[in-house]
C-alpha positions in Angstrom: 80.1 -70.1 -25.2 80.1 -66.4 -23.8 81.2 -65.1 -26.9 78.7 -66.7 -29.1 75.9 -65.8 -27.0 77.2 -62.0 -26.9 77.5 -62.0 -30.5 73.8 -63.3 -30.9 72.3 -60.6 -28.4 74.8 -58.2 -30.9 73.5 -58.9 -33.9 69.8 -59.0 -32.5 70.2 -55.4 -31.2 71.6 -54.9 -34.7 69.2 -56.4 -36.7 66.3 -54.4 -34.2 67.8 -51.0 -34.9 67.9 -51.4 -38.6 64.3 -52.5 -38.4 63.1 -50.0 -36.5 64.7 -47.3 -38.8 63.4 -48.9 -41.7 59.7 -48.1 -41.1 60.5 -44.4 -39.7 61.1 -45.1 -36.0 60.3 -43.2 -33.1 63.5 -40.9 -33.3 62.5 -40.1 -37.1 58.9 -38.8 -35.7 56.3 -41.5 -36.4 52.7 -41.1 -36.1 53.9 -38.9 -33.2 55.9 -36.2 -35.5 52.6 -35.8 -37.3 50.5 -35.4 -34.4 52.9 -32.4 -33.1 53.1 -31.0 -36.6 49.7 -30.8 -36.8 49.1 -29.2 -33.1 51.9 -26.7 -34.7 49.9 -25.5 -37.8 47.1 -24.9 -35.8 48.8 -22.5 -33.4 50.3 -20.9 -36.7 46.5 -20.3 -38.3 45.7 -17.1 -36.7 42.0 -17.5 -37.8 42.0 -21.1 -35.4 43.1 -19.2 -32.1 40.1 -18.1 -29.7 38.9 -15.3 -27.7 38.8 -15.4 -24.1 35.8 -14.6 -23.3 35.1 -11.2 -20.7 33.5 -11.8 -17.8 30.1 -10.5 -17.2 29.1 -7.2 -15.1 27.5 -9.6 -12.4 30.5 -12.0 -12.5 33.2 -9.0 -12.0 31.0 -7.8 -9.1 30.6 -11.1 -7.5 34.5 -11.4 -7.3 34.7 -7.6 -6.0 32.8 -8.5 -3.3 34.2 -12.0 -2.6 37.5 -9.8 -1.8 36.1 -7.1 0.2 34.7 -10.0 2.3 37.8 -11.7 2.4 39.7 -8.1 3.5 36.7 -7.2 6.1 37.3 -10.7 7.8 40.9 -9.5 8.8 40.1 -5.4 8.7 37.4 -6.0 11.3 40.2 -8.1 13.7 42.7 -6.6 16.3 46.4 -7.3 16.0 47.8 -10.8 16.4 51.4 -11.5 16.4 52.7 -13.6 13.3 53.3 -16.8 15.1 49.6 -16.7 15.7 48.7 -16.0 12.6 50.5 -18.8 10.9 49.8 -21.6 13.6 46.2 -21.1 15.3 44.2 -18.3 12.8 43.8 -21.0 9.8 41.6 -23.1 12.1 40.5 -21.1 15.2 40.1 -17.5 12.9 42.2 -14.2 13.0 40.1 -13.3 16.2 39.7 -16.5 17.8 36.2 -16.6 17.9 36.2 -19.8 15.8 34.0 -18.2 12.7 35.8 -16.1 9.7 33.8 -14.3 7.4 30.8 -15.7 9.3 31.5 -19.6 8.3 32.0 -22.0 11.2 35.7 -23.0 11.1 37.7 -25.9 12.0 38.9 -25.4 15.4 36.5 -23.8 18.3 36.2 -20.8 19.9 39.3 -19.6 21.9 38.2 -16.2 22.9 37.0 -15.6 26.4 39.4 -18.6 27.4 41.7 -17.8 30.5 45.1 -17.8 29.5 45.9 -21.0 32.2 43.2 -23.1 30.3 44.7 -22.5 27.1 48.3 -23.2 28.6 47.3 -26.4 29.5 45.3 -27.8 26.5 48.6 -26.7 24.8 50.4 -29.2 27.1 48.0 -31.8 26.8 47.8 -31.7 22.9 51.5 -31.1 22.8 51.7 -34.4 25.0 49.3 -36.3 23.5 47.1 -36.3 26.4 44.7 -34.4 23.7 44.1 -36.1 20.6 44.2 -34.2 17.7 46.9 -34.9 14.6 46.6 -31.0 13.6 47.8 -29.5 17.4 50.5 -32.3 18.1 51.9 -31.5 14.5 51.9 -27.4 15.2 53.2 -27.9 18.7 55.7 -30.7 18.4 59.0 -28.1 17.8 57.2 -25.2 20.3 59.1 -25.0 23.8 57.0 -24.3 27.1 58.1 -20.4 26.9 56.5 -20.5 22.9 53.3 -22.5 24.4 52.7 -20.1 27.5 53.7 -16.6 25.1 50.8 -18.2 22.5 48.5 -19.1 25.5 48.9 -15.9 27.1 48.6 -13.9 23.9 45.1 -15.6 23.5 43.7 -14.9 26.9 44.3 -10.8 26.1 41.9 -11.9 23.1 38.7 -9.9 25.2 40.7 -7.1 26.2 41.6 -6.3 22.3 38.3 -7.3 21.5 36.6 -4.8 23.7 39.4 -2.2 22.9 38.5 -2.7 19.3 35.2 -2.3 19.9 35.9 1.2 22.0 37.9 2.9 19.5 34.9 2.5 16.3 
């Protein structure tokens, strides 16, 4: 009984495949073939292909000036280490104040914070005492020493600030 059922399914497969290569199947290109030889002659017809189109005058300056915002939002900050930059600047802004390029960000103002505070909202987010998905996620692999090096690096925020501000 095995045997004449496998020999059925056989001769269907069989009977399938000579079928299906009987009315150019979809391994001898199809309606398919034709639609990518078509998309071929038109990359071939040089007189088809288009022009990007230059930008205009107003255009070009609106993206110079995009950019030099973009750079004046970091030139006009002090120096913050890396680990800052990567965890806290994308949502609290290069300079803490909570605003970059004079947009209201995601995270608040950390500036003018003592460096304690700070030290202990890191606890309490790291914790969960805090809710907030964003901190617990950045501080979940950060030890005390990386929390209180981060907090403390904040609370000389003023200092550089007002050194900044000196030396222009």
């Amino acid at each position: 009984m095995k045997n004449i059922i496998v020999a059925f399914f056989t001769l269907l497969t069989v009977g399938i495949m000579a079928w299906t290569a009987s009315i150019g199947g979809a391994y001898h290109g199809g309606a398919h073939g034709k639609i990518i030889k078509d998309f071929g002659d038109t990359i071939t017809n040089a007189a088809t292909i288009t022009t990007i189109e230059e930008k205009s005058d107003r255009e070009k300056e609106d993206e110079a000036l995009s950019a030099l915002r973009d750079k004046a939002g970091n030139a006009g900050a002090f120096k913050v280490t890396q680990e800052y930059k990567s965890k806290c600047s994308s949502c609290h802004g290069v300079n803490g104040s909570g605003f970059q390029n004079g947009k209201k960000m995601m995270g608040p103002k950390l500036i003018g914070q003592s460096a304690e505070i700070i030290y202990k909202d890191l606890l309490d987010f790291k914790a969960g005492r805090k809710e907030n998905m964003v901190m617990k996620g950045l501080l979940m692999q950060l030890t005390k020493e990386d929390l209180k090096r981060l907090s403390d690096e904040i609370g000389e925020f003023p200092a550089r600030a007002e050194a900044l501000k000196n030396a222009k």
